[in-house]
C-alpha positions in Angstrom: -38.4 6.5 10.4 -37.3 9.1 8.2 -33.1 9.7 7.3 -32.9 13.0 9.4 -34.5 10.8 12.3 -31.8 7.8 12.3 -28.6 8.5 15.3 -25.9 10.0 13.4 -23.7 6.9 12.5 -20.8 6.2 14.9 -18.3 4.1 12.8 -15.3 2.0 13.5 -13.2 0.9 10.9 -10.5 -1.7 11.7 -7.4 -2.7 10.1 -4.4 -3.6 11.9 -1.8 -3.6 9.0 0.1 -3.0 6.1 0.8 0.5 4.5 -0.7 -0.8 1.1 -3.8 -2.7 3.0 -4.3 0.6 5.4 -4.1 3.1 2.8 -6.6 1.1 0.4 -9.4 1.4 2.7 -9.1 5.4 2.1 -11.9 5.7 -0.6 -14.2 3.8 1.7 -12.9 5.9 4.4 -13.6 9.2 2.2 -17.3 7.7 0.9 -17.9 7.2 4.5 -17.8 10.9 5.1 -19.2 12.1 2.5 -22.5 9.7 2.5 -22.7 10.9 6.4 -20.9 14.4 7.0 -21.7 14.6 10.6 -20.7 10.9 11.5 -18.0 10.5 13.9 -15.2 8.0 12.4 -12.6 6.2 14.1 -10.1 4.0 12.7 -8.1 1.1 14.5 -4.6 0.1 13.5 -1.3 -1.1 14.6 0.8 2.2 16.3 3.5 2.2 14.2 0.8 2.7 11.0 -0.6 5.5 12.5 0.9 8.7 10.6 -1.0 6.3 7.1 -4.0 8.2 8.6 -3.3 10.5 11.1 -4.1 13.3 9.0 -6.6 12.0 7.2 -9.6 14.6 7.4 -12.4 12.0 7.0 -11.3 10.4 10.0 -12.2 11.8 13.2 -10.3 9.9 15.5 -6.9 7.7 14.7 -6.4 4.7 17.6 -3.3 2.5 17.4 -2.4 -0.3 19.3 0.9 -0.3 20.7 3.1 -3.2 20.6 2.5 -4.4 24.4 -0.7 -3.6 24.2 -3.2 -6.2 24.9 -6.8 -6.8 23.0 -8.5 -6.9 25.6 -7.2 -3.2 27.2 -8.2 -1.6 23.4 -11.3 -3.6 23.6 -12.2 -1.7 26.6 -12.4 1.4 25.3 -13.8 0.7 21.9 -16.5 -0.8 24.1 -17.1 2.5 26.1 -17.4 4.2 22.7 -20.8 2.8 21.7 -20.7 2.2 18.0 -23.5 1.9 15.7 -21.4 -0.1 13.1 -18.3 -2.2 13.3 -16.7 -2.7 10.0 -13.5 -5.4 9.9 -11.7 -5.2 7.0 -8.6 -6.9 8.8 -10.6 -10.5 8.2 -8.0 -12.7 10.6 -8.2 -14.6 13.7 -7.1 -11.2 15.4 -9.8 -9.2 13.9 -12.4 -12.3 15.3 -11.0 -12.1 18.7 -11.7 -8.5 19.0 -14.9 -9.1 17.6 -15.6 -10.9 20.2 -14.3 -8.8 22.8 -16.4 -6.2 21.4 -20.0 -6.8 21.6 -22.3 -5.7 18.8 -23.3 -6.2 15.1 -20.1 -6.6 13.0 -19.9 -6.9 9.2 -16.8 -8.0 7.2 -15.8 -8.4 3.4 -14.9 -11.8 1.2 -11.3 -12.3 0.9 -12.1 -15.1 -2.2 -10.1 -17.0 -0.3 -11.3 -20.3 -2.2 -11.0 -18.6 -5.3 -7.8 -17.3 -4.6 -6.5 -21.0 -3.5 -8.1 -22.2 -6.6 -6.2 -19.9 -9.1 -3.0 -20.8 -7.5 -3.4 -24.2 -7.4 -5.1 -24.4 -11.1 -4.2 -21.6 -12.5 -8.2 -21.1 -13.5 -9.3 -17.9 -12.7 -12.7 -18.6 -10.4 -13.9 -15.0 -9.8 -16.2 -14.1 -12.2 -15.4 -10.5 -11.3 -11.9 -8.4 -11.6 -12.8 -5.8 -8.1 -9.9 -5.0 -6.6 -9.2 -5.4 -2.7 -9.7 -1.2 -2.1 -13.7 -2.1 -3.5 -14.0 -5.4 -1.9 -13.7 -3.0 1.5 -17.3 -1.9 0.6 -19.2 -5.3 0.9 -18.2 -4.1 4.8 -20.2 -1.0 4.8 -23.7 -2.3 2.6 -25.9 -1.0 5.2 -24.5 2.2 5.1 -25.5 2.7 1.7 -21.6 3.5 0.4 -19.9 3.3 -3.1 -16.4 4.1 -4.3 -16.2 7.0 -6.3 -13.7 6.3 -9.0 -10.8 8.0 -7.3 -6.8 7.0 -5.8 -6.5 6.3 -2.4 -5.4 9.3 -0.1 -2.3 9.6 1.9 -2.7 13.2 4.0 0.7 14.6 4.8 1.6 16.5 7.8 2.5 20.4 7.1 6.0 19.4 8.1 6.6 16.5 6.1 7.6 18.5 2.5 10.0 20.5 4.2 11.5 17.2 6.1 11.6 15.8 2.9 13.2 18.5 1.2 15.6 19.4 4.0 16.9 15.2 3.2 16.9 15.8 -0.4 19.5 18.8 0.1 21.6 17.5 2.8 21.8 14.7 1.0 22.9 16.4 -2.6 20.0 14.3 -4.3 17.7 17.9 -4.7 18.7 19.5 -7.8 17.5 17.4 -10.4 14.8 15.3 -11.8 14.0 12.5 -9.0 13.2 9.2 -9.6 12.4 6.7 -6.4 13.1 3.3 -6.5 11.5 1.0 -3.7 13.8 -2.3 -4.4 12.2 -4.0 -0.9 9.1 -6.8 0.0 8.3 -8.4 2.5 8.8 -11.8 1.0 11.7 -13.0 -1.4 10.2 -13.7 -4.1 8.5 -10.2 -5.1 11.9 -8.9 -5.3 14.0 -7.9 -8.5 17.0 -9.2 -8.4 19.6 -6.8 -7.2 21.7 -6.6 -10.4 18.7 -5.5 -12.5 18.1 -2.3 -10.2 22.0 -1.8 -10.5 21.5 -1.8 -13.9 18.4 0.2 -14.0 19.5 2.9 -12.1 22.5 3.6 -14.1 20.6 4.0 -16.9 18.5 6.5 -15.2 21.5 8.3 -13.6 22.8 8.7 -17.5 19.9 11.0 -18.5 21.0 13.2 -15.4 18.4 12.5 -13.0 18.8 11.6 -9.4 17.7 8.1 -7.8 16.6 8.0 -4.4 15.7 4.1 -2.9 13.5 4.0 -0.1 12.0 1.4 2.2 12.2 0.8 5.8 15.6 -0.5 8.1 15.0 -4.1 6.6 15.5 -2.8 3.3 19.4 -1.1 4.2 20.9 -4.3 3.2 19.8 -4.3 -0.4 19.9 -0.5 -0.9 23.5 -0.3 0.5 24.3 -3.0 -2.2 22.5 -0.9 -4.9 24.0 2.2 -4.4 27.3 0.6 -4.0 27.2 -0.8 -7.6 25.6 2.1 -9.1 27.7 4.7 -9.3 27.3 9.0 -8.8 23.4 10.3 -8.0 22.0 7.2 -6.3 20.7 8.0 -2.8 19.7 5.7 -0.4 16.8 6.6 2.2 15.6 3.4 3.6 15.7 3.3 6.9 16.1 7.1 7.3 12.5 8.1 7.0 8.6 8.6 8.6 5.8 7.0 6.8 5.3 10.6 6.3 8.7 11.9 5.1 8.5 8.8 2.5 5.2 10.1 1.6 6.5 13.3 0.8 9.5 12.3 -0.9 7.2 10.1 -3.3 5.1 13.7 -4.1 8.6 15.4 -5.0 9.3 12.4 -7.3 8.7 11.9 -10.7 8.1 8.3 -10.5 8.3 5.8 -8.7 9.4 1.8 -9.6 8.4 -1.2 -7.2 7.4 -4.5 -7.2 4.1 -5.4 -5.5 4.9 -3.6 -2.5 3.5 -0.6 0.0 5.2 1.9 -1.1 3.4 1.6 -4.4 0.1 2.0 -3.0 1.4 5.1 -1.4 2.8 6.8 -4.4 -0.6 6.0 -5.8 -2.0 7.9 -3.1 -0.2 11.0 -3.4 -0.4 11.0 -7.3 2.8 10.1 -7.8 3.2 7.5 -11.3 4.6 4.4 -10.8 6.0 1.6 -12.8 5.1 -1.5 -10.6 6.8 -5.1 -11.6 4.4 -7.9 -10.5 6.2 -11.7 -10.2 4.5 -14.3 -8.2 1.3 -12.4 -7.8 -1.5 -11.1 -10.5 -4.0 -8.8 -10.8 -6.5 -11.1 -9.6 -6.1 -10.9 -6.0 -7.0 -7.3 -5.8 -3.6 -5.2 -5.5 -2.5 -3.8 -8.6 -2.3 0.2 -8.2 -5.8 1.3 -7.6 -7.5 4.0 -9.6 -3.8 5.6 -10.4 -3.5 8.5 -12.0 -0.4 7.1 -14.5 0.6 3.5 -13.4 1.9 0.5 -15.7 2.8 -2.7 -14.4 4.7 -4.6 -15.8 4.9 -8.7 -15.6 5.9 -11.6 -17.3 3.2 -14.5 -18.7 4.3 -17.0 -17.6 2.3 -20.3 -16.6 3.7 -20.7 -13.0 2.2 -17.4 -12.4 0.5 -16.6 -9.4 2.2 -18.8 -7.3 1.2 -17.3 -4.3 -0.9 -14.8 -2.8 1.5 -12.4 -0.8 4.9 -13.8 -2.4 7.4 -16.3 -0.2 10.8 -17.4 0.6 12.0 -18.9 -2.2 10.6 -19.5 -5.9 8.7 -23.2 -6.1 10.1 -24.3 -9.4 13.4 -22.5 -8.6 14.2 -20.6 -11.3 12.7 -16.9 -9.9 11.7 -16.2 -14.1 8.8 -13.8 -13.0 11.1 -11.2 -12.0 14.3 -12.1 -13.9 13.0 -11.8 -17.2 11.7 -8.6 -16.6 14.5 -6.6 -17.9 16.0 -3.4 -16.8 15.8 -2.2 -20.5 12.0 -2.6 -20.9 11.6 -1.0 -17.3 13.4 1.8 -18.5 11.6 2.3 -21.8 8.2 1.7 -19.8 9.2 4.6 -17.3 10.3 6.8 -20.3 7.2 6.2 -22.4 5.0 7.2 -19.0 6.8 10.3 -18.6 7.0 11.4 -22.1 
């Protein structure tokens, strides 16, 4: 059987969260479609990550599951649909149980996960190879003859999201000079910069005349509140004000961004934005570091507690939190200015 004889692929790609996991399986996403123009592409999520993709153009068709909705109601339809290939790049017990919900062939990537246990544990790196998670993706797709292409991650922005974005900046006074984003929020404790240090760091930045804006999402208020409270003039918060889009858009306006191992630096990554990323408890080793950035330093501390974990957690082990506190807002700074010279 010849390639123009084979059924045009029908592809389902599933990942139910985060924004850095969704957005890093946008180069397979985009080798997909352009290894099979004519294929029809859907991607499953979570609802509320559905504008990470919504205007993605190598996606046909964008499904999210809404919080009370059940498995086996979205495995209904997935079954109607009839797909030729099932690719889970989720890897979870929820990912399984839709698998099995969903009759067919379905194909899946390593998560290293006893090499990752082993270098957190020993602190030996057990590997043998340094591909990040946004490659991994592809062990998924080997049958559809796929490989990355050496570029970012994508995040597609609606047409309205600049304007939104610009219409916050003004209203907000934060649009008349140079704007640097700061994304001080994680999901877990421990990949967090102490709050002083960002007090610190954005004063510095606020001396050379440019604005700060801090982003993140309404858990993230808290800390940004307490930010801009010790700050001073020309620090803005955002978080909890704005769409996954809006942010997006923002993070184009900015001249940089600074995070720790976080979302929102996969998404400034995405729409070429640089970043200065501060990595604590975790290392480049289990896959996240900024992917294919266009300008991107992190920074991090070598230290011999390091990784500690493999998504950060509570509370520091050994109690003293020295991943993050010893990197200092001065270095940051001088980091940030040397990209942007």
């Amino acid at each position: 059987m010849t390639d123009s004889s084979k059924p045009t692929p029908h592809i389902l790609v599933v990942r139910f969260s985060a924004i850095g996991d969704i957005l890093l399986t946008t180069p397979l996403l985009r080798a997909l479609r352009a290894r099979y123009p004519a294929a029809w592409i859907t991607a499953l999520t979570k609802e509320q990550y559905l504008p990470l993709l919504s205007h993605n153009p190598h996606v046909n068709e964008v499904i999210g599951i809404g919080s009370g909705e059940s498995f086996r109601q979205v495995a209904e339809r997935l079954r109607r649909a009839g797909y030729t290939h099932r690719l889970d790049l989720h890897g979870s017990l929820r990912s399984l149980a839709l698998r099995r919900l969903v009759p067919g062939r379905w194909t899946t990537y390593s998560k290293r996960r006893l090499a990752r246990a082993l270098l957190i544990a020993t602190k030996r790196d057990f590997y043998c190879a340094d591909v990040p998670v946004a490659e991994r993706y592809f062990e998924a797709a080997a049958q559809l003859d796929v490989r990355p292409d050496g570029a970012s991650p994508e995040f597609f922005l609606s047409p309205e999201a600049p304007s939104d974005a610009s219409s916050w900046l003004m209203r907000t006074g934060a649009g008349a000079r140079s704007l640097v984003a700061i994304a001080p929020g994680a999901a877990h404790a421990t990949k967090r910069w102490p709050v002083g240090h960002w007090i610190e760091l954005t004063r510095r930045l606020t001396s050379s005349e440019a604005s700060v804006v801090v982003l993140g999402g309404s858990e993230d208020v808290t800390i940004a509140k307490a930010i801009v409270a010790g700050a001073g003039p020309r620090v803005f918060t955002a978080a909890g004000q704005l769409t996954l889009q809006q942010t997006g858009a923002l993070l184009q306006r900015a001249s940089a961004l600074v995070c720790g191992d976080t979302g929102v630096m996969h998404m400034a990554t995405a729409v070429g934005t640089p970043v200065v990323a501060l990595f604590g408890p975790t290392v480049r080793q289990l896959g996240f570091f900024p992917y294919r950035a266009r300008r991107a330093t992190v920074v991090e501390r070598d230290l011999g507690c390091r990784p500690c974990t493999a998504q950060g957690s509570s509370r520091c082990p050994l109690g003293h939190h020295r991943c993050m506190r010893e990197i200092v807002p001065a270095a940051v700074t001088a980091t940030l200015a040397e990209m942007l010279a």
